[in-house]
C-alpha positions as CSV (number, residue, x, y, z in Angstrom):
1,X,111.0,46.0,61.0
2,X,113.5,49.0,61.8
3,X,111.7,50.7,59.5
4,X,108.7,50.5,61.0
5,X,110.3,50.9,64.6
6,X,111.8,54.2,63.3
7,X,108.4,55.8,61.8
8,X,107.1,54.7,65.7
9,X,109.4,56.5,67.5
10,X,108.8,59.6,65.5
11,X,104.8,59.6,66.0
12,X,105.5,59.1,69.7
13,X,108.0,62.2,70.0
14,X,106.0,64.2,67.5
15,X,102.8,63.2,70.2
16,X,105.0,64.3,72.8
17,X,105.9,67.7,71.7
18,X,103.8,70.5,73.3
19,X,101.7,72.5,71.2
20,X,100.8,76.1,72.1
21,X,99.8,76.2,75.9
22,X,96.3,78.2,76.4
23,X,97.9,79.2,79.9
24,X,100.9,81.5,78.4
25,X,98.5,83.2,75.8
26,X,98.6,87.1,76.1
27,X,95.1,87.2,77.8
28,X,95.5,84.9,80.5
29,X,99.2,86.6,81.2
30,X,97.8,90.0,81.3
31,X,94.4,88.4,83.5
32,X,96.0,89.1,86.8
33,X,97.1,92.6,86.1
34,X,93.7,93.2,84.8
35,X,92.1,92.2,87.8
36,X,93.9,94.8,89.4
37,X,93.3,97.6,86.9
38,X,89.6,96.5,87.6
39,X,90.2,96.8,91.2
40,X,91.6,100.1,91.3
41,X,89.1,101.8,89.1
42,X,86.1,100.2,91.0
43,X,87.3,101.7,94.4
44,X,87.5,105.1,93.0
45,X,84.4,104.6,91.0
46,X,82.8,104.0,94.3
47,X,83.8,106.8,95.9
48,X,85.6,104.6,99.0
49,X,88.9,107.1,99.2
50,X,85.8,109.6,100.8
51,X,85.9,106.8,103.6
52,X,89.6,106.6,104.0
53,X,90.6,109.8,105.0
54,X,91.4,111.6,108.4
55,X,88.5,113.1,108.9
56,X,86.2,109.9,108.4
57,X,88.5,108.4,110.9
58,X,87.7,111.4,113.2
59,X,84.4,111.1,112.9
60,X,83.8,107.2,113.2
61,X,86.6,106.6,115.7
62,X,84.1,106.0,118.3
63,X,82.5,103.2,116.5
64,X,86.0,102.0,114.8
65,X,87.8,101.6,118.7
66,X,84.2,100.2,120.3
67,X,84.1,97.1,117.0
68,X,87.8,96.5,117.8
69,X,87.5,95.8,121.6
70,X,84.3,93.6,120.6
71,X,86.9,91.9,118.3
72,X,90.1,92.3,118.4
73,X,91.4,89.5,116.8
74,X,88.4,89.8,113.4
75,X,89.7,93.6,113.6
76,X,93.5,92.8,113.2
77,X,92.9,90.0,110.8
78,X,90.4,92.4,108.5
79,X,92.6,95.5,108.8
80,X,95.2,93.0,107.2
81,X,93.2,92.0,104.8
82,X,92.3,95.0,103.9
83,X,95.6,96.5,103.6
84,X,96.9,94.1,101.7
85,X,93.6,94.1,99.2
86,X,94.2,98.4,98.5
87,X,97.7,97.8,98.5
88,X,97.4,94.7,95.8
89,X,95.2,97.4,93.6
90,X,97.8,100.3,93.8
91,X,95.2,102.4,95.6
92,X,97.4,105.1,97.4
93,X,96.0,104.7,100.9
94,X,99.0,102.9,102.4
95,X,100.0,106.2,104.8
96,X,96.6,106.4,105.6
97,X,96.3,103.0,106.7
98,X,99.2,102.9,108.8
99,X,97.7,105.7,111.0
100,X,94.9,103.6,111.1
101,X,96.2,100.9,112.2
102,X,98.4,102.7,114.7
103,X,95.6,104.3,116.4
104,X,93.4,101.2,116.6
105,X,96.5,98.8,117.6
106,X,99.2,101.4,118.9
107,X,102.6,101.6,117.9
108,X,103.8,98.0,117.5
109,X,100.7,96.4,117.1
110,X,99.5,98.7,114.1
111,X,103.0,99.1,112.6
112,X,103.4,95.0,112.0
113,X,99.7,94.6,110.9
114,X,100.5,97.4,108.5
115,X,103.8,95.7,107.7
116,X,102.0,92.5,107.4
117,X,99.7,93.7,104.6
118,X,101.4,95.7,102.4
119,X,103.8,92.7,102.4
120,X,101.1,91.0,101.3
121,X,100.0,92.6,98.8
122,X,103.0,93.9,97.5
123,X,104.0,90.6,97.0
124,X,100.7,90.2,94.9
125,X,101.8,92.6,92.7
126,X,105.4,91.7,92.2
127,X,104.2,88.1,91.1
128,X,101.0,89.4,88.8
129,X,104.0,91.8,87.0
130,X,106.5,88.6,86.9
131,X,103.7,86.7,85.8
132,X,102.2,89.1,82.6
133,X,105.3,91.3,81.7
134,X,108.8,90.0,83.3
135,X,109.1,87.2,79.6
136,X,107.6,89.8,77.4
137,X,110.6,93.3,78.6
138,X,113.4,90.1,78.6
139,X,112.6,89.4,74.7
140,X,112.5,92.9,74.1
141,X,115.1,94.6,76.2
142,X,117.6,92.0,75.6
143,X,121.5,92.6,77.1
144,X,120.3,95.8,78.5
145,X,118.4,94.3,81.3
146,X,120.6,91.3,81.5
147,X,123.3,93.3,82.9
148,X,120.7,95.3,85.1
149,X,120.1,92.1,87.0
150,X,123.3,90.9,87.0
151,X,124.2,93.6,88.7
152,X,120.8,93.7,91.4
153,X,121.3,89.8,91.8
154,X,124.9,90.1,93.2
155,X,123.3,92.4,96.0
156,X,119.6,91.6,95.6
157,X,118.5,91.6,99.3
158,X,120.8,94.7,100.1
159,X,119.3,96.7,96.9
160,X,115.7,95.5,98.0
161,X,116.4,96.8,102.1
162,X,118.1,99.9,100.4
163,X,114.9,100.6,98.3
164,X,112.1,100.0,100.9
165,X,114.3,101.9,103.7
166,X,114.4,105.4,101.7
167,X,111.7,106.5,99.8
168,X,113.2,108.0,97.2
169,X,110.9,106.1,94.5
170,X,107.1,105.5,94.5
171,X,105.7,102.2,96.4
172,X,103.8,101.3,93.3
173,X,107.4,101.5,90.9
174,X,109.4,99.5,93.6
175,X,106.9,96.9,93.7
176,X,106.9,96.5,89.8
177,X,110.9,96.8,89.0
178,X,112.0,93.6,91.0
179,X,109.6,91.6,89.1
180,X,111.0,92.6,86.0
181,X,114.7,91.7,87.4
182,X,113.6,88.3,87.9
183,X,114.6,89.1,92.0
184,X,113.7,86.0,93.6
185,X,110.5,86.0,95.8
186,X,112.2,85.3,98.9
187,X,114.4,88.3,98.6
188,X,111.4,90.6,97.8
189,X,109.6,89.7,100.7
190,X,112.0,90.0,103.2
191,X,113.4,93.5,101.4
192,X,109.6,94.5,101.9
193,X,109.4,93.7,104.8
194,X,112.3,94.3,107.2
195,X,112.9,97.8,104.7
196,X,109.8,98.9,105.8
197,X,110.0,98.7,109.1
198,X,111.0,102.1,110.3
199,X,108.6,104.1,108.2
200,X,105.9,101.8,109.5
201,X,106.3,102.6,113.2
202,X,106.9,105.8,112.9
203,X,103.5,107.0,110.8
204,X,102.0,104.2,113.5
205,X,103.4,106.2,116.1
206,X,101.8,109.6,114.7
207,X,98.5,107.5,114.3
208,X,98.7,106.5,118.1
209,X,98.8,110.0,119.4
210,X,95.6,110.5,116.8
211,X,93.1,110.5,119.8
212,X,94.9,113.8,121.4
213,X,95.2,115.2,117.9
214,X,91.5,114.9,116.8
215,X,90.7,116.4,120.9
216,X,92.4,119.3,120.1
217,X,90.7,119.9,117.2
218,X,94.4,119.8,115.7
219,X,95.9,118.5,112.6
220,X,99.0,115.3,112.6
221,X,102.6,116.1,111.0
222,X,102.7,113.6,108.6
223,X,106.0,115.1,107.2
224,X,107.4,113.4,110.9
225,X,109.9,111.4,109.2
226,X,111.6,114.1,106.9
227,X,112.5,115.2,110.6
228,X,116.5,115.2,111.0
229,X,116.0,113.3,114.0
230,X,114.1,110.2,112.4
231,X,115.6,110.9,109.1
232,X,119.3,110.5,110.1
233,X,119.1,106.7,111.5
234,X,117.7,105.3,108.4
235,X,119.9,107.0,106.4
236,X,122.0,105.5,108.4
237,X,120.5,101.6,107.7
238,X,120.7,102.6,104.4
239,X,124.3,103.1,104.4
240,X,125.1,99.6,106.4
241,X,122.9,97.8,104.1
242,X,125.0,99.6,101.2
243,X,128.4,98.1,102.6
244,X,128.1,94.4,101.1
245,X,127.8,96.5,97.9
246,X,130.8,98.7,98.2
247,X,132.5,95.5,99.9
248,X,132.2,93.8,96.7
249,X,132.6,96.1,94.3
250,X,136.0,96.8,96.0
251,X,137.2,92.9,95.9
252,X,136.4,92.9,92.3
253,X,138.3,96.0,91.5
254,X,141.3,94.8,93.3
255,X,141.6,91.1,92.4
């Protein structure tokens, strides 16, 4: 009778062991990435950038400010959605789409809708990277990224602020290295979006004076912020946000 009891219980937890799951295989991992690969190459295939550019904004702007005071609120809720749909692709029409926004919903108004998307999307990114590759670079990296995001997860939010606030690195690799570092999702979206902040008003600001600009026949300074006068205060976030950092860094070497 213990006999049999025995050869029971092993059926039951050799039943209950899970076999290969169809969900991890490397197709369905890579599937979301995919999509986006797809995405990207279909809007370039299409020839939409020839729609999002300065001068199609010149010459529609008419039309684009008369649909939005017909609908202002499907306007802010599709220039969202759009945002955050190029911006989920990796198609490099984020500048462009905060002077957009600024000169359809002014400074405040188009700098958080642009904010709001390219959180968005972002986001959509950072989880499809987490989702295909983050397992795959652990196994192969080993130690070597272990002691990377040790090191990010002791500051994670500051690192995130610090790398949103400067550009110093291309949206598209800040949006994929996080992932990777296993930074939680929490921390990557507030990063995104509070790090992004100043660059967003200020290229909403330049599209807001867009309407004198395109009068005059003249061309916008889109190398604004590399100005000394809007450069030096986020330098100077950058360097509060650095202080946990240094704060740390300097109990540790002294305890």
């Amino acid at each position: 009778m213990l006999k049999g009891a025995c050869f029971k219980d092993t059926d039951t937890m050799t039943k209950a062991q899970p076999g290969p799951s169809r969900g991890n295989s490397p197709v369905r991992r890579l599937l979301p990435l995919l999509v986006i690969g797809s995405g990207f190459a279909v809007f370039f295939a299409l020839g939409l950038d020839q729609y999002l550019s300065l001068e199609a904004l010149k010459e529609n702007r008419q039309q684009l400010l008369g649909w939005r005071d017909d609908n202002h609120l499907l306007a802010a809720f599709g220039f969202v959605a759009a945002y955050a749909v190029f911006t989920s692709f990796s198609v490099p029409v984020g500048l462009w789409l905060t002077l957009a926004g600024g000169f359809m919903f002014g400074v405040v108004g188009g700098g958080f809708l642009s904010l709001a998307g390219a959180t968005i999307g972002a986001t959509a990114i950072f989880l499809a990277a987490r989702y295909a590759f983050a397992d795959l670079l652990r196994q192969k990296v080993g130690s070597s990224i272990t002691k990377m995001e040790k090191g990010f997860h002791e500051n994670e939010l500051s690192y995130m602020f610090i790398l949103r606030l400067v550009p110093l690195f291309p949206f598209w690799l800040v949006n994929l290295v996080p992932a990777f570092l296993n930074v939680s999702t929490r921390t990557y979206v507030l990063g995104t979006f509070f790090g992004m902040i100043p660059g967003a008003l200020v290229y909403a600001g330049v599209g807001n004076g867009l309407g004198q600009v395109f009068a005059s026949d003249g061309s916008p300074d889109l190398n604004i912020i590399f100005r000394p006068e809007i450069l030096a205060p986020i330098i100077g976030l950058a360097v509060l946000a650095m202080i946990p950092i240094v704060y740390k860094k300097f109990i540790k070497s002294n305890s």
